[in-house]
C-alpha positions, 0 to 999 in steps of 0.5 A: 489443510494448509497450502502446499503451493510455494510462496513465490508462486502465492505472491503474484498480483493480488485482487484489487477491490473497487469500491463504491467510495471511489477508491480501491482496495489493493495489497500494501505490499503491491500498492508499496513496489508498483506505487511508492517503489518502496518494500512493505516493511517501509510501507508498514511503519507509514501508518498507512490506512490498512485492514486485512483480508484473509490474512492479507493487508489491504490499503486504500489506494487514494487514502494512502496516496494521500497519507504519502503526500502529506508526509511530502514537505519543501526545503526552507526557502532563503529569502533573497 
């Protein structure tokens, strides 16, 4: 039998996981708004750690804030 609750009302705050690794399993598409303040769709093509959940993608929190930093790079300096 399908879910006959609407969408909007489904994609409230999700479940976050913690694990014993120190870190959390939370919704891509939450960790990409509340996080980065991006939509899911950027957040899809960052290659972000991601396994899904009954139909849900799940990211690692500390794992994806690391993936994002590395991407961060600074200007080129002149030298003066």
């Amino acid at each position: 039998m399908s879910d006959s609750t609407p969408a909007a009302a489904r994609s409230g705050p999700g479940r976050h996981i913690d694990l014993p690794t120190n870190d959390t399993l939370m919704p891509r598409r939450e960790f990409a708004k509340d996080v980065l303040g991006i939509t899911d769709k950027t957040a899809r093509g960052m290659n972000l750690p991601t396994t899904y959940i009954g139909g849900v993608a799940h990211v690692l929190k500390n794992a994806s804030l690391r993936v994002v930093a590395e991407r961060v790079h600074r200007p080129n300096q002149r030298r003066r």
